[in-house]
C-alpha positions, 0 to 999 in steps of 0.5 A: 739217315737221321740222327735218331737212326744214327742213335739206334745204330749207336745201342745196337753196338751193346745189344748186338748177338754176334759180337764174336768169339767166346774166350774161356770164363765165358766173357765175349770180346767187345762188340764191334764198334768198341775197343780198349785204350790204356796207359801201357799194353795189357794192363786192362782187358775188357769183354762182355758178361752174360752172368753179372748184368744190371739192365738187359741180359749181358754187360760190358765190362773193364778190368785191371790185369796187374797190381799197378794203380798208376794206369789207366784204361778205358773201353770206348767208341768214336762216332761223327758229330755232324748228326748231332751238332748244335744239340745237347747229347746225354750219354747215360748206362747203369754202372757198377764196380768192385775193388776199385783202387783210383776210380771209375765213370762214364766220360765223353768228349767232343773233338773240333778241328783241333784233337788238342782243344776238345770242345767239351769234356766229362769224366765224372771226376767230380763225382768219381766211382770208388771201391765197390757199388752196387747198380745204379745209372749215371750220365754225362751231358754235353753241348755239340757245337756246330764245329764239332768233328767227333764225339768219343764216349765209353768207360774209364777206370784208372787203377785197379779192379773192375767195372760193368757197364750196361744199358747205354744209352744216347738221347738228345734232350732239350735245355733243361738238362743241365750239361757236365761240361768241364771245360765250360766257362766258369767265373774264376777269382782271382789267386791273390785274396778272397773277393767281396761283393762289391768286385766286379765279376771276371770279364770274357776277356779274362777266359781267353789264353794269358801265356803260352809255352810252345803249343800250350796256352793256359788262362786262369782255368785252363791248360790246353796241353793234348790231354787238356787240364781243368781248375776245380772250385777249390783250385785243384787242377784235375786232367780228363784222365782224373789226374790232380795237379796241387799249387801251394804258393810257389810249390808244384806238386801232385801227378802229371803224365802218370808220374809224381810232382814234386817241383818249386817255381821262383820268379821275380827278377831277371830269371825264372827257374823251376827245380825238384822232382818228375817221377824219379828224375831231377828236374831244373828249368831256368828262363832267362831273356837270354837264355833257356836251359831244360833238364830232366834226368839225362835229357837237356834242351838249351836254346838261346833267343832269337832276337830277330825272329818275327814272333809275336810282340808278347813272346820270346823265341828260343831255338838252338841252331847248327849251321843254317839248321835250327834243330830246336825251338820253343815259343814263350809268351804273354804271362809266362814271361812274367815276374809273377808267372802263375806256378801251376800253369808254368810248371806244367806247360813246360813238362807237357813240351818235353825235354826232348828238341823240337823241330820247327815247321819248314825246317831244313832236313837234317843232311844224310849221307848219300844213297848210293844206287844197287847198280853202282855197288854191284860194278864196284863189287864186279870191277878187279879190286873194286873202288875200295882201295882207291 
């Protein structure tokens, strides 16, 4: 099947009759192919409505279900990328919402070998959908790269009230259309001053990871955590679930991981230490060549350096060991080891690691006590006076 066949298949998924029962108020479940993720169970519903539709004879729709406007949900669909792969994909539907506390848009992405690192993503944060509106078509336009495993696309609404959507549509279209993309490469000025005419531009070398923590790389424009954070223009870091990260000299602050961000990042000499708030627990991080400590709350992670580890020569190891057992370890690298770390970027490589331990690959399991056979309890119990009192 070719991909204009795979794309028909695709709109058969809004358009399709049969989608399945009929609740109360009239709203059909989602079509097949469609489902609903959120931030936490049942805050969002979604179905589809046959009375309140901008193009065709019914819309799909998503709405908040409780007063929190610190979720998010989304309804979407997920679908091989090997059909469209060195293409340029248009995701567009006509859109309108009501009540919209937070915001609401169309998002896609698409996913490589590494669900970590997705090749390209838009969620229309940047031209958000807020409060009500009436009617009208919006899209999203990303390159397929020929490494691309998966393309997820749908309807996002973080906070309250409700959304429809209808007249989807997929079309490959040629150059001219110019992508959304929001981890494309940009041009990125440097933090320290404002740039002349006459500085040389920001080189490729210079998009590539500056520092690591754990699995999380960052650079000037990017941190590539599981749900990937992105600078704007005007500096402010903004996740693809719209979430915005503020860097105010050495202060942290604004929402990560559904929880506010109120943190302080002090360098310049042998040790680095974070402090302040996540949601409504303290936090206090302190680096050290030594030593590294993280605490949240009731949760801590101390690991000391392993000065023989065979890491790479821009990192530290720090792990923490029981016996012959090393039951936590986190990798630190290039310029988050640095005196002058970039603060935003630190501060959350660090929160995205969590402060819980982490057991390393290959590490030797954790011993437990032995498991004695069904056949062994039942003699012991049959057996006069059993093993018990011996």
């Amino acid at each position: 099947m070719d991909f204009r066949k795979k794309l028909a298949a695709l709109l058969l998924a809004l358009a399709s009759t049969g989608a399945g029962a009929q609740p109360s108020g009239g709203n059909q479940k989602l079509p097949v192919g469609w489902y609903v993720t959120e931030s936490a169970p049942k805050r969002y519903e979604a179905g589809v409505d046959n009375t309140a539709t901008c193009e065709g004879s019914r819309s799909a729709f998503l709405r908040s279900l409780t007063p929190d406007t610190n979720g998010y949900g989304t309804f979407m669909q997920a679908f091989g990328a090997h059909d469209f792969r060195g293409k340029r994909l248009r995701f567009s539907a006509s859109l309108r919402i009501k009540d919209v506390e937070g915001w609401a848009g169309l998002w896609m992405r698409v996913e490589g070998p590494d669900p970590k690192q997705p090749l390209a993503f838009d969620n229309m944060q940047s031209r958000a959908l807020v409060g009500t509106t009436e009617c009208k078509r919006y899209e999203v336009v990303l390159d397929v790269p020929k490494e691309a495993t998966t393309i997820m696309a749908g309807l996002i609404m973080s906070g309250t009230g409700q959304a429809w959507l209808d007249g989807v549509r997929f079309d490959v279209v040629d150059t001219s259309v110019p992508v959304t993309d929001l981890l494309a490469s940009r041009p990125v000025v440097a933090s320290n001053g404002p740039a002349g005419l006459d500085e040389e531009p920001v080189t490729k070398n210079e998009q590539l990871p500056l520092g690591r923590v754990g699995d999380v790389w960052f650079n000037h424009g990017r941190i590539a955590a599981d749900k990937p954070y992105t600078r704007r223009k005007d500096g402010v870091w903004v996740s693809i679930l719209g979430e915005e990260v503020y860097e105010h000299g050495i202060a942290v602050t604004g929402t990560l991981g559904q929880r506010a961000l109120d943190l302080k990042l002090k360098a310049g000499g042998r040790r680095t230490l974070i402090e302040g708030t996540w949601g409504d627990e303290p936090v206090n991080i302190q680096l050290t060549p030594e030593k590294l400590t993280m605490r949240w709350g009731r949760l801590t992670r101390e690991l000391a350096r392993d000065m023989d580890a065979q890491v790479d020569s821009t990192c530290n190891r720090y792990q923490r060991t029981e016996g012959p057992r090393v039951t936590d370890q986190l990798d630190v690298c290039g310029a988050a080891l640095g005196t002058r770390p970039p603060s935003a970027q630190l501060v959350m490589s660090f929160l995205v690691n969590g402060f819980s331990p982490t057991l390393p690959a290959r590490s030797l399991p954790i011993p437990q006590p032995p498991v004695r056979s069904r056949q062994a309890l039942d003699t012991e119990r049959a057996a006069p006076g059993g093993m018990r009192g011996q």
